[in-house]
PLY file of the C-alpha trace (Angstrom):
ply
format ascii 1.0
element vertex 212
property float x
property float y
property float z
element edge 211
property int vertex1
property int vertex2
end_header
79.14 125.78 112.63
80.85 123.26 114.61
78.93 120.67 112.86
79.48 121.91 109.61
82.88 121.87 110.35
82.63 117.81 111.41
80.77 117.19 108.25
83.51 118.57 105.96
85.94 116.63 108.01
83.87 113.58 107.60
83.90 114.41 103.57
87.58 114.67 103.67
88.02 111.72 105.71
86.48 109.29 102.78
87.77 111.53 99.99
91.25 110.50 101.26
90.48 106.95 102.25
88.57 106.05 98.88
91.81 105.37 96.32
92.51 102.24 96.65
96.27 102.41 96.36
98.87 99.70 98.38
97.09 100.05 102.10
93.36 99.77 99.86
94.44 95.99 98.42
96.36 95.00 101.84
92.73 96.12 103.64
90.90 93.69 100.83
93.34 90.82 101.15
93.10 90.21 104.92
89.31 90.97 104.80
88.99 88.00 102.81
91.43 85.49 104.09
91.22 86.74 107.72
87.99 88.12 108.34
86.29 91.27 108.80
87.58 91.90 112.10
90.86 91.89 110.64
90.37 94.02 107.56
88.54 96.53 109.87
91.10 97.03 111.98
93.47 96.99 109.60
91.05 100.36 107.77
91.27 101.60 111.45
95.15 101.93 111.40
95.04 103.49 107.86
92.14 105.95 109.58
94.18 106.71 112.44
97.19 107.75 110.35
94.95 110.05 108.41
93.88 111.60 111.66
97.95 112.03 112.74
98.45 113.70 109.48
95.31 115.55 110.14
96.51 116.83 113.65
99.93 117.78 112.28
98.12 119.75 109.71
95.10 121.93 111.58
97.36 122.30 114.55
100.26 123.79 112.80
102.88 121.45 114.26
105.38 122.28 111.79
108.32 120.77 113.87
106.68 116.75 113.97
105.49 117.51 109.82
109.37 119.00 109.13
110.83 116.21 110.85
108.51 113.59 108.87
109.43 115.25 105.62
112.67 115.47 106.35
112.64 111.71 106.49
110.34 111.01 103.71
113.66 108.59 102.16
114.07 106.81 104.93
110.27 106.21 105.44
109.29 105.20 101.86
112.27 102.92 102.04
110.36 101.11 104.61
107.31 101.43 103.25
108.86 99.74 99.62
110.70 96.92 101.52
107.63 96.08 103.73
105.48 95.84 100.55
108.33 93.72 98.98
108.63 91.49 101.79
104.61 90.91 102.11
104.03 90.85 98.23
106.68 88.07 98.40
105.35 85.61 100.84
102.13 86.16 99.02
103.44 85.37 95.67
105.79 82.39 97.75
102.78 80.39 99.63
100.22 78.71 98.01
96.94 80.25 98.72
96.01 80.48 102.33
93.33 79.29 103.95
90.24 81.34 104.86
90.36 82.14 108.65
88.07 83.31 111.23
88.30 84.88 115.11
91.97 86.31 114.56
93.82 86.48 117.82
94.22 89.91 119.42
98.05 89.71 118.82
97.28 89.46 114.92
94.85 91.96 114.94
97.34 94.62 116.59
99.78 93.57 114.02
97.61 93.97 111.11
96.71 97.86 113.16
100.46 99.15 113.50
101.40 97.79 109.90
98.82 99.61 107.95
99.08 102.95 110.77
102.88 102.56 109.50
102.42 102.21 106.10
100.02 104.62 105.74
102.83 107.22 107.69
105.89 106.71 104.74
103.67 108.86 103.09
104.05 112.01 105.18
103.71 114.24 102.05
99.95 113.69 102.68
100.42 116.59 105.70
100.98 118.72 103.00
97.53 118.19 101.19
95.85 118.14 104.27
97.23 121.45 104.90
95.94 122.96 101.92
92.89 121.13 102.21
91.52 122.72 105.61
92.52 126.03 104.40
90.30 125.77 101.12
87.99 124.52 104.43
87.85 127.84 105.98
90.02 126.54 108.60
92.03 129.67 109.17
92.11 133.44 110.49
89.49 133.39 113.51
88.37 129.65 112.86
91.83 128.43 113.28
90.93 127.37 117.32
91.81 124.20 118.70
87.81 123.68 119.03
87.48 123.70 115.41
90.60 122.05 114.48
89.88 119.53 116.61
86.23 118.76 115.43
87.78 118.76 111.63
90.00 116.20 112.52
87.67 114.17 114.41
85.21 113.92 111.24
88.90 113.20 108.98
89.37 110.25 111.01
85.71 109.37 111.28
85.18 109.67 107.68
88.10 107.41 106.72
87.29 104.91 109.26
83.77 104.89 107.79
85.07 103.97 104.44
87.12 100.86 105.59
84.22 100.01 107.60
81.72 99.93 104.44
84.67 98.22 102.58
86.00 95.86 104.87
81.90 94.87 105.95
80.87 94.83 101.68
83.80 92.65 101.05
83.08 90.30 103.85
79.32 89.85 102.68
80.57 87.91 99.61
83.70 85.73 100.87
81.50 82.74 101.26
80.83 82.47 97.32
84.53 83.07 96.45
85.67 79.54 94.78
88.85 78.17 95.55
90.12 79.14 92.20
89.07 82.73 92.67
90.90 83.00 96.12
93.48 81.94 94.46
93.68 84.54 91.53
93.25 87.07 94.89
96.48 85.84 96.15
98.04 85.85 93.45
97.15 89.20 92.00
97.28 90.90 95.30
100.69 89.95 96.08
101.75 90.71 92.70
100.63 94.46 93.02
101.90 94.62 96.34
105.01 93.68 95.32
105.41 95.76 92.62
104.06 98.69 94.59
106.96 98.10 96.86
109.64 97.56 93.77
108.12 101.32 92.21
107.93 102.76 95.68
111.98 101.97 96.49
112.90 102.57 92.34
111.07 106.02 92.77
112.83 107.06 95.87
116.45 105.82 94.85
115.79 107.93 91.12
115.36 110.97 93.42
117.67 111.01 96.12
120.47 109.91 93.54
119.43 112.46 91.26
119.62 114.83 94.27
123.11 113.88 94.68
124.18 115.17 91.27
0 1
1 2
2 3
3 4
4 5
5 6
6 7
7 8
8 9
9 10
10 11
11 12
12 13
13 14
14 15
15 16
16 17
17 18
18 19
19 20
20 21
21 22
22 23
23 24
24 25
25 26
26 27
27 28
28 29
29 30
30 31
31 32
32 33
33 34
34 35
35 36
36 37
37 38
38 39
39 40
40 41
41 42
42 43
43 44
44 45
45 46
46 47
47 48
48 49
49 50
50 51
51 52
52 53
53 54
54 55
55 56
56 57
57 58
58 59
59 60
60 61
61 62
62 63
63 64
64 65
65 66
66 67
67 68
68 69
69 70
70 71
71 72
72 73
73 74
74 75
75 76
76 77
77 78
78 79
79 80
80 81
81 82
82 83
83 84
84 85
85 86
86 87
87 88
88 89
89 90
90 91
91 92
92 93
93 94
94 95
95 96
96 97
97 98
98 99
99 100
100 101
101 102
102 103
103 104
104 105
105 106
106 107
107 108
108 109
109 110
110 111
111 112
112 113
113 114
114 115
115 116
116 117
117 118
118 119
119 120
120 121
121 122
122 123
123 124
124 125
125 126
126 127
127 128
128 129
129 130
130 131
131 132
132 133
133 134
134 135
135 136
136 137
137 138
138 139
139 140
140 141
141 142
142 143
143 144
144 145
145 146
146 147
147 148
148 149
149 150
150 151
151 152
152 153
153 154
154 155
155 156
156 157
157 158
158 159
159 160
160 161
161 162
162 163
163 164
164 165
165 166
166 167
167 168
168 169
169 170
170 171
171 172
172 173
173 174
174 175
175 176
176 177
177 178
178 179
179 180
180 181
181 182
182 183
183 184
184 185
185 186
186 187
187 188
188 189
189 190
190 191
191 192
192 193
193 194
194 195
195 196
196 197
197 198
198 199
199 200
200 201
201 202
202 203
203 204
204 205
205 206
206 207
207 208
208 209
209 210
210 211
């Protein structure tokens, strides 16, 4: 049962990892002008804050997931300006140059940025609450044992996708011409960009509207 239970979580794990929304295309972008190192770890800290959300969720710490919700505004403010501010430099520089062995500094960067992007979404608690229970993770299976081995398959699940990802992307950097790293650039600092600009329009349409 307990395996079963991992499984599912694993399932879960990639089901909520696999859109490729702003965190997907930041994941891609420093795969391929960083490394693989760096775009794994970077899937790691989106994998990790699945896991959080996951914990919040089976354990039924309502107080941290109030709390998070409560600040959803503040949070997706900045997740928007974060996304502005990287989508910018992209859009700024000229294309960078493709780098290997990033520095452990960099690479714990490129952890906590994703792990805190990932977070202004804390709305996510909320499907991964509704989620377990369609699970069976409730009544006389709602233990800590089983909660906890759900979670652990969540986060190995996710992690599993950015490690296929960041891996499959990484296989093919070396035939990406110059002009196609370009167009990357380019086109992934436009989207992140305008992810943030949508994010921070979004949030201002409904907390003014709220106001009303």
């Amino acid at each position: 049962m307990l395996l079963v239970f991992f499984l599912k979580g694993i399932a879960v794990g990639a089901i909520i990892a696999v859109p490729v929304g702003p965190v997907g295309i930041l994941c891609l972008r420093r795969t391929i002008f960083e490394g693989q190192m760096a775009g794994l770890v970077s899937g790691l800290g989106a994998a990790s804050a699945d896991a959080f959300f996951g914990v919040i969720a089976a354990f039924g710490l309502t107080f941290i997931a109030q709390s998070l919700i409560g600040y959803e505004g503040l949070l997706r403010t900045g997740g928007g300006c974060y996304l502005l501010y990287i989508g910018a430099q992209a859009l700024a520089r000229p294309t960078p140059a493709v780098e290997e062995g990033r520095g452990r500094d960099s690479l714990l960067r490129g952890f906590l940025s994703t792990f805190a992007l990932t977070v202004t979404n804390p709305i996510t608690i909320l499907v991964f609450i509704g989620i377990f229970e369609a699970l069976g993770l409730s009544g006389a299976r709602a233990t800590f044992l089983f909660a906890g081995v759900l979670v652990a398959g969540v986060w190995a699940g996710s992690f599993l996708w950015w490690l296929l990802l960041s891996f499959g992307i990484g296989m093919f950097r070396g035939v990406i011409g110059a002009r196609q790293l370009d167009w990357i650039s380019r086109g992934s600092g436009a989207i992140l960009f305008l992810s943030g600009a949508a994010l921070l329009a979004t949030t201002a349409v409904r907390y003014l509207g709220g106001w009303r």
